[in-house]
N, C-alpha and C positions, 0 to 999 in steps of 0.2 A: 351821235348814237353809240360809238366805240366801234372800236376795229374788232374788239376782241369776238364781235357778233359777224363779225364779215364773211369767215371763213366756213366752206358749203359743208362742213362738218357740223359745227356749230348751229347753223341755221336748219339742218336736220333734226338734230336733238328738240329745238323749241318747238319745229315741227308735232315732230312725233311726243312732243309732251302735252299738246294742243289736243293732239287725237286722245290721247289715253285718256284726258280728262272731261271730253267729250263721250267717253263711253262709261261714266260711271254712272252708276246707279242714282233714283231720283225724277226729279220733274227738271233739274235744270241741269243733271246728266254732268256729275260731279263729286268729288271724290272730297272736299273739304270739309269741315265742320256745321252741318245746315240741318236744322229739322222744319220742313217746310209748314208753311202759315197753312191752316187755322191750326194744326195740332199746338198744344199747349206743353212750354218748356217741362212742368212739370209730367209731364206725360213719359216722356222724354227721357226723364229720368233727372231732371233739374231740380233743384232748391233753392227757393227767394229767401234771401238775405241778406238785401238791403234795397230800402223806395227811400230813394233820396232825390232832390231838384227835379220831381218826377219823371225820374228813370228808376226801374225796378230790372236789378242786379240779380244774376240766378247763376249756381254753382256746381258746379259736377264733378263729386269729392273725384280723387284722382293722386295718387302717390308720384306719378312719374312727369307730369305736366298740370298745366296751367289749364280747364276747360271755363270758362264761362261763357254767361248771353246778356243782353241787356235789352230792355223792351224802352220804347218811348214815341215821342210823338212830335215831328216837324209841321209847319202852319203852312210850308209848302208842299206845292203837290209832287208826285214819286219821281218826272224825269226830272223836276229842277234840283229835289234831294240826292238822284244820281251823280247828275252830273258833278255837285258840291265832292261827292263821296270820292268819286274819279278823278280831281283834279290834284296828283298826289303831288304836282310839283310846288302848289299853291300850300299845302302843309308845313313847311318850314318857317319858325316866329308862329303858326295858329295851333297846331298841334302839339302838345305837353308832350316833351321825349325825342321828339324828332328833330336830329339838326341837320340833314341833310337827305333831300328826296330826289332822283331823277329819273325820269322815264327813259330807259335802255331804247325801246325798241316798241312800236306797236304795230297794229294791222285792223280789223275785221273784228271789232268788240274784244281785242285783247290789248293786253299792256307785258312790257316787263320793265319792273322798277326795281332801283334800288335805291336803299334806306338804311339810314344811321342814327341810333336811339343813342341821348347824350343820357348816360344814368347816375345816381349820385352814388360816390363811395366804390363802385367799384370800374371794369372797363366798357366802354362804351360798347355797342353790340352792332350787330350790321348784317343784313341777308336782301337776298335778290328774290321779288316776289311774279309770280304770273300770276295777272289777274284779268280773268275774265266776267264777261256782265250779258244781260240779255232781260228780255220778259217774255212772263206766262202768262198768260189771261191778261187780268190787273196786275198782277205782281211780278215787281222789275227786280232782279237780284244782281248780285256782285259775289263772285269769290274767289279767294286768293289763298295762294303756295305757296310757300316758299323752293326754290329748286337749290341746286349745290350746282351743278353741273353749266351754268349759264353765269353769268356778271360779273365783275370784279374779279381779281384774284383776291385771296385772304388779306388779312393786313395785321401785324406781329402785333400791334400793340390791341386789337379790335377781335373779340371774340365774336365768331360768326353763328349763326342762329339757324340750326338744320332743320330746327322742327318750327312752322308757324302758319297757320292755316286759318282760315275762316270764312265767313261772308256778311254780308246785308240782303234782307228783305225787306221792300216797300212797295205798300201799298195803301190805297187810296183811304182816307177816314171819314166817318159818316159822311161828311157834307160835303166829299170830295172835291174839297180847296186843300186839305191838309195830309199830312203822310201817317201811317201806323206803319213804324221802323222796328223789325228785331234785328240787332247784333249780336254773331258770336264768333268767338275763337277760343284755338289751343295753342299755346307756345310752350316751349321749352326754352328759357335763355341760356341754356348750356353754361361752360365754364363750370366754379366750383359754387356758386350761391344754392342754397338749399331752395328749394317750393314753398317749405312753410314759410320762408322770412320773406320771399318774392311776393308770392299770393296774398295776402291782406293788403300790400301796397297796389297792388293790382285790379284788384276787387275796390279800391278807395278810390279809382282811377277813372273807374267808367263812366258814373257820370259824367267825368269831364269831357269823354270824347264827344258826348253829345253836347256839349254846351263849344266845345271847339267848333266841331262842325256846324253849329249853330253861328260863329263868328264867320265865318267863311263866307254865307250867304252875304254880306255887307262889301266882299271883295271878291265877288264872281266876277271874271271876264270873259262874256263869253267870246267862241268864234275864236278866242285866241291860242289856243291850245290847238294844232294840227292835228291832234291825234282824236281830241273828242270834236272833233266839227262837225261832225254828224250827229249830236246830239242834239 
């Protein structure tokens, strides 16, 4: 788990980052990037621009970071989509970008991870995420932070990623065998790469998370994961 979490300072801080985010505003009482179902991204203040592998990609012009959503649709039902979503150590080789995932520490419907995006042409990027998950009614959410103050120390050659937030919502589709998934998030990859040259690679990308986590279901183990055993 790392020692660097051991220490009764430490384990206060993730404490009290648990609460704050327990008290934000919302239905699932959270501070990330989420406009909850049924409102419509465009509502929201989104823009579709682009249905591709049907996933429809929406945008929220922005000079200082990265906002997008993607909407789409899993043939399983929302905990088995969950638990796929959660299983962030199973991500390395399935997910584009990621070469290296470990779960720090969890508890009670939380996680802390951390993550290392391998990128082309410039330096690899790396942050520690809290991510927590729960359901409302029918719909089971997921959402994650990045923190500074919790995993790793920095690493000289690895630019660290201060700003990265988002979530998942799922819920059940007509025939409630299958999932209706919205995705969103905001990053900033820091360092010196502009928005404008990041963002269209980005935006080309999302379908792909959906079609990653679509390979995943083929290598679920359940029960094996300590930390999701109660899902």
């Amino acid at each position: 788990m790392g020692v660097f979490l051991e220490s009764p300072s430490l384990r206060q801080l993730l404490f009290a980052l648990m609460a704050a985010m327990s008290m934000g505003s919302g239905s699932t009482g959270l501070a990330a990037e989420l406009t909850p179902l049924p409102q419509s991204l465009e509502d929201a203040g989104f823009q579709l621009i682009s249905d591709d592998r049907n996933v429809k990609v929406y945008d929220k012009n922005s000079q200082t970071e990265i906002r997008l959503a993607a909407e789409s649709h899993f043939e399983f039902p929302p905990a088995r989509v969950l638990r796929v979503i959660l299983d962030y150590e199973g991500q390395v080789g399935a997910i584009k970008r990621i070469s290296e995932s470990r779960v720090l520490k969890c508890g009670d419907n939380w996680l802390l991870v951390y993550q290392r995006l391998n990128l082309p042409f410039v330096n690899d990027r790396d942050y520690t995420l809290f991510v927590k998950w729960g359901t409302n009614a029918d719909t089971s959410w997921v959402i994650y932070k990045a923190v500074t103050n919790l995993g790793p120390k920095e690493k000289a050659e690895v630019v660290r990623v201060k700003h990265n937030e988002g979530s998942w919502q799922l819920t059940p589709d007509a025939s409630g065998k299958g999932t209706v998934a919205r995705y969103q998030m905001t990053i900033d990859m820091g360092g010196w790469i502009p928005q404008w040259l990041v963002r269209p690679n980005t935006i080309k990308e999302m379908p792909a998370v959906f079609d990653d986590i679509r390979s995943l279901f083929s290598l679920e183990k359940k029960g094996e994961s300590r930390c999701l055993s109660k899902l």
